[in-house]
SERO-4910 file (N, C-alpha, C, O; in steps of 0.05 Angstrom, whole numbers):
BEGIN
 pado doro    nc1    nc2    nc3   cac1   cac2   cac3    cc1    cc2    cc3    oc1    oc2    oc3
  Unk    A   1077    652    315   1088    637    293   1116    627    301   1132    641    313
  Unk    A   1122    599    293   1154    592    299   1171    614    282   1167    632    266
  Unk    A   1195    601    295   1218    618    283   1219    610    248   1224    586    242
  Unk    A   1215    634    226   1222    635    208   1246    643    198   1252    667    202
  Unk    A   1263    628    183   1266    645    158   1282    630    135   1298    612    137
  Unk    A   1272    642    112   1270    632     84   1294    645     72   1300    669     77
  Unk    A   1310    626     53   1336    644     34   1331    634     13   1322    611     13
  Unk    A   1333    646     -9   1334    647    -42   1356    660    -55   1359    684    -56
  Unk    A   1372    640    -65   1394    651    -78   1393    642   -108   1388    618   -112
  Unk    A   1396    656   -127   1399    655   -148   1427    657   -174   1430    680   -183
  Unk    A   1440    641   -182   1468    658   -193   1463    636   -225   1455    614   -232
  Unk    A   1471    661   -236   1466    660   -253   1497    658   -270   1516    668   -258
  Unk    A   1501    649   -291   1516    647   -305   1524    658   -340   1543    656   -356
  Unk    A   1498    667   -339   1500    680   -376   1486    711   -362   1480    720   -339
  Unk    A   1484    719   -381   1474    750   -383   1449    754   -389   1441    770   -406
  Unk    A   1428    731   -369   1399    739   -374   1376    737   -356   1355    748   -353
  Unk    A   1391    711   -344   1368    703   -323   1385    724   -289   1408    727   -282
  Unk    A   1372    727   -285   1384    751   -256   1404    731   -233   1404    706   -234
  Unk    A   1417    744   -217   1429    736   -203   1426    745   -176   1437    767   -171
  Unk    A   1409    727   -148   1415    755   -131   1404    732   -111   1394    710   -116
  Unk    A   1411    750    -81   1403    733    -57   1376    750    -37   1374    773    -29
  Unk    A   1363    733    -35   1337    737    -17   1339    726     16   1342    702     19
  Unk    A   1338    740     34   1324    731     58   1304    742     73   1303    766     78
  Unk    A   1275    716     86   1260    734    100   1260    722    119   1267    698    116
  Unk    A   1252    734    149   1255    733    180   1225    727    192   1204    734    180
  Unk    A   1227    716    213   1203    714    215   1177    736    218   1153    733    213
  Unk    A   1201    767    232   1180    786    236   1180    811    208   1179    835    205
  Unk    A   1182    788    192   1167    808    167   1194    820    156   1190    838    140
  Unk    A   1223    814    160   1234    841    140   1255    819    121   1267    799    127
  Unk    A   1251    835     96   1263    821     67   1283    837     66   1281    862     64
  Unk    A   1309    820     67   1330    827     52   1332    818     24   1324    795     19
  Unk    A   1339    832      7   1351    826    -18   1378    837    -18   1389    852     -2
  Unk    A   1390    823    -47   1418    830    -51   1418    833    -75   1428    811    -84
  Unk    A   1412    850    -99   1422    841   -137   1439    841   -137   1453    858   -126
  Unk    A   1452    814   -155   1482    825   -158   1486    820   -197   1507    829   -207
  Unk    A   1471    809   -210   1481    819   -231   1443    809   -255   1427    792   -246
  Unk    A   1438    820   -279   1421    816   -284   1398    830   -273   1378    819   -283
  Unk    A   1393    846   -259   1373    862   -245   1361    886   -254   1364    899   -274
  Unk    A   1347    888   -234   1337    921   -254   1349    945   -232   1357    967   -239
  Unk    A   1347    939   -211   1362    952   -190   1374    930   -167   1362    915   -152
  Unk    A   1410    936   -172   1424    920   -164   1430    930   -135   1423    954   -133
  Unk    A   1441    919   -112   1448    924    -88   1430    916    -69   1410    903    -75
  Unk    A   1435    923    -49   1419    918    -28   1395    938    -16   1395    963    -12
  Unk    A   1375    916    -12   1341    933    -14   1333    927     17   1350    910     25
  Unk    A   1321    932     32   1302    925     51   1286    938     54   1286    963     55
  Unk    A   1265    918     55   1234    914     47   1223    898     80   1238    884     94
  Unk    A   1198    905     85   1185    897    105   1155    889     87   1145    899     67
  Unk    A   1145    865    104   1112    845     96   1110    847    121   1126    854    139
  Unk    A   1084    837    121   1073    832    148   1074    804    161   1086    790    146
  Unk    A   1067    794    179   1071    765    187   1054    752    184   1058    730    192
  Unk    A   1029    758    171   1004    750    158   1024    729    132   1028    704    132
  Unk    A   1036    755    108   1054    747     92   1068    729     93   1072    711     77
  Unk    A   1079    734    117   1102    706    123   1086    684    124   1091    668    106
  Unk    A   1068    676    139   1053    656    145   1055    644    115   1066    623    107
  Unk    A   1041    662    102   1026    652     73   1044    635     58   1040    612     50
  Unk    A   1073    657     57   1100    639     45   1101    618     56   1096    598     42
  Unk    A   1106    614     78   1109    589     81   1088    566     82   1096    543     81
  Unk    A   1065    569     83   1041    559     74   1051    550     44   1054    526     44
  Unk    A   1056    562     21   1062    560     -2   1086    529      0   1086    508    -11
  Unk    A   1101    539     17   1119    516     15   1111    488     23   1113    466     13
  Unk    A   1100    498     46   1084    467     53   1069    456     35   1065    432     38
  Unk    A   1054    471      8   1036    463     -5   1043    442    -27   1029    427    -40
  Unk    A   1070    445    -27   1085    433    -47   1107    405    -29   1126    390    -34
  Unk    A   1097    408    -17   1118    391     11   1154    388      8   1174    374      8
  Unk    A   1141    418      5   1179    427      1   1198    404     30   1214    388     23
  Unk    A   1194    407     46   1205    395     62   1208    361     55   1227    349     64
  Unk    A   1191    348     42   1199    325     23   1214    321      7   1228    301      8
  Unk    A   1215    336     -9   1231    339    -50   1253    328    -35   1259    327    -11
  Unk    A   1263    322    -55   1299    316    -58   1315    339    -52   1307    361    -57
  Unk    A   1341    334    -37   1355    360    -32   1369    376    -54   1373    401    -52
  Unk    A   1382    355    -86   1383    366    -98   1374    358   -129   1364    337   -136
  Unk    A   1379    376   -143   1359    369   -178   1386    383   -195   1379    403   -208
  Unk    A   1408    378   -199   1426    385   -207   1435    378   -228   1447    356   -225
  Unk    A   1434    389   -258   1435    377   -290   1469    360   -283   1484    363   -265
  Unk    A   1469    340   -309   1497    329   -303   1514    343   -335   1529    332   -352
  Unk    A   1503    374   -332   1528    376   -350   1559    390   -343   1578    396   -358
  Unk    A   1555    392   -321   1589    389   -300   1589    422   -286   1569    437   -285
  Unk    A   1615    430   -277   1605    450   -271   1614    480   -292   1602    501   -286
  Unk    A   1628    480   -307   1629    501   -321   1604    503   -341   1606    518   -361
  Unk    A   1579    488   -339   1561    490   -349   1554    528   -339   1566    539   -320
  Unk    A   1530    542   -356   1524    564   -364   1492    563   -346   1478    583   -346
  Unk    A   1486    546   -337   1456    538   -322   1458    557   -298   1478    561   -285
  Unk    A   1422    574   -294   1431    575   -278   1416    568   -253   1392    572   -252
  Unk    A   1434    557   -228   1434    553   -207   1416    563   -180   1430    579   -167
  Unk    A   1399    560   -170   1378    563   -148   1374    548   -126   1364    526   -123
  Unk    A   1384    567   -105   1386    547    -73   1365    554    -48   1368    575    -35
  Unk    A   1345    536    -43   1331    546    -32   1328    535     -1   1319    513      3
  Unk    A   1338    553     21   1337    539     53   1312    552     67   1306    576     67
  Unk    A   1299    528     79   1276    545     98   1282    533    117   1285    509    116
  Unk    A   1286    554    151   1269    537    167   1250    548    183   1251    572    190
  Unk    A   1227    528    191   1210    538    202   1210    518    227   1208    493    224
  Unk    A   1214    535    259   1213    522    274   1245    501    284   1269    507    286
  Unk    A   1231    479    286   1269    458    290   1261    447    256   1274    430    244
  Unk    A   1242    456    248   1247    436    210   1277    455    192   1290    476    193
  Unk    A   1276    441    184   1296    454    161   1311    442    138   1326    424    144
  Unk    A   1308    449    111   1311    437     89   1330    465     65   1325    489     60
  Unk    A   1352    443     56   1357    461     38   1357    450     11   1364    426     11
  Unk    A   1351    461    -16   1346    451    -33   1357    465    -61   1348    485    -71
  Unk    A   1380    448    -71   1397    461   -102   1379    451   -116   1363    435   -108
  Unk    A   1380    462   -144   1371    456   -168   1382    472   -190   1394    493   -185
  Unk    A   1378    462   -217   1385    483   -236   1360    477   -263   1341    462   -262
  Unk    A   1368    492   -282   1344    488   -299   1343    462   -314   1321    452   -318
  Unk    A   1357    453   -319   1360    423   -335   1361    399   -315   1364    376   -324
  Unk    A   1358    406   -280   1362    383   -265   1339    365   -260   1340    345   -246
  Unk    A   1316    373   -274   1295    359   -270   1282    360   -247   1272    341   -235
  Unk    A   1280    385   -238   1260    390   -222   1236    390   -216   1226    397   -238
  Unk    A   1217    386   -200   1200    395   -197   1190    417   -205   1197    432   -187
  Unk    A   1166    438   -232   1170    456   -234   1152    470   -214   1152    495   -215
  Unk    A   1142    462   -201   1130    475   -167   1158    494   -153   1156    513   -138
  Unk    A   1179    484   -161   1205    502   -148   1212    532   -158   1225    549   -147
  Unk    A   1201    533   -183   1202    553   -196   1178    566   -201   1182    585   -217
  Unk    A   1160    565   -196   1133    569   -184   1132    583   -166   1119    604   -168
  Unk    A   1146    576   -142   1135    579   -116   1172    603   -118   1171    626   -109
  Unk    A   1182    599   -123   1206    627   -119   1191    653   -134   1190    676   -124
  Unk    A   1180    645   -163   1166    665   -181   1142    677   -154   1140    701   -152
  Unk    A   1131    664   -139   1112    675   -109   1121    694    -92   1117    716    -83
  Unk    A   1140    667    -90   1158    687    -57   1162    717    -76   1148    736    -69
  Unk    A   1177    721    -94   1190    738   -102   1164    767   -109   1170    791   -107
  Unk    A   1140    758   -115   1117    772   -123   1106    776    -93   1104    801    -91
  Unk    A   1099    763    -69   1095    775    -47   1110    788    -23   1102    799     -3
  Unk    A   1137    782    -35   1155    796    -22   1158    824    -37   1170    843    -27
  Unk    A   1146    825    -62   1153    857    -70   1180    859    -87   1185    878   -102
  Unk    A   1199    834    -83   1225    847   -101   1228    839   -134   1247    842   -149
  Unk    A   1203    829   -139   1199    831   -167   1200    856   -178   1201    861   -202
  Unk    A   1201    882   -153   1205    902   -180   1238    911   -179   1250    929   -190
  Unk    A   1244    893   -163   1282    896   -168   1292    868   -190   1313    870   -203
  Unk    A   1276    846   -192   1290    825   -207   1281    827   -244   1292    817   -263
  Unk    A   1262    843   -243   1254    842   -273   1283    857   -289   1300    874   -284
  Unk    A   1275    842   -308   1295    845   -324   1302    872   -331   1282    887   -329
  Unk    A   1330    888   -341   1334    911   -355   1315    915   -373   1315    935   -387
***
């Protein structure tokens, strides 16, 4: 498999939707980070297999993440309360990074496919809510 790896950052700004940073490598190991909003905050490492990895990124291609717009960013400025989701992959020499927030008119395949990553990577049982 080319060189992977995928980041998911999340920050949040009110007291509901979670806040926290994701990375996976190509040989299978997930970092996470909670940092606020979580059900268990700090830092986790977690191992998938490279089967897994494949799949994730299969997922992305399915959506032609590497197409979309780089960003989907609401225009209500920045002390807006939205919150914020940054997503970089690369696979190989590709590489794409992609902002968005909830009102930026996204694609909802973006929030889809993080709700995935986050369920086959396993740290859904650190992001669910208190």
């Amino acid at each position: 498999m080319d060189n992977v790896e995928i980041a998911i950052e999340k920050e949040s700004h009110d007291n509901i939707d979670p806040s926290y940073s994701l990375k996976i490598t190509t040989n299978g190991t997930v970092e996470f980070k909670g940092t606020a909003n979580v059900k268990n905050g700090g830092k986790h490492t977690l191992k998938i297999s490279q089967d897994l990895v494949a799949e994730i990124v299969d997922k992305f291609n399915m959506i032609y993440f590497f197409s979309l717009k780089d960003k989907y960013l609401s225009t209500a400025g920045p002390e807006s309360q939205e919150t914020k989701t940054v997503i970089s992959v690369r696979v190989g020499d590709k590489f794409k990074k992609i902002e968005y927030s909830k009102n930026g008119r996204a694609p909802h395949s973006l929030d889809s496919l993080v709700s995935q990553v986050e369920k086959i990577t396993k740290i859904d049982q650190f992001v669910q809510s208190r």
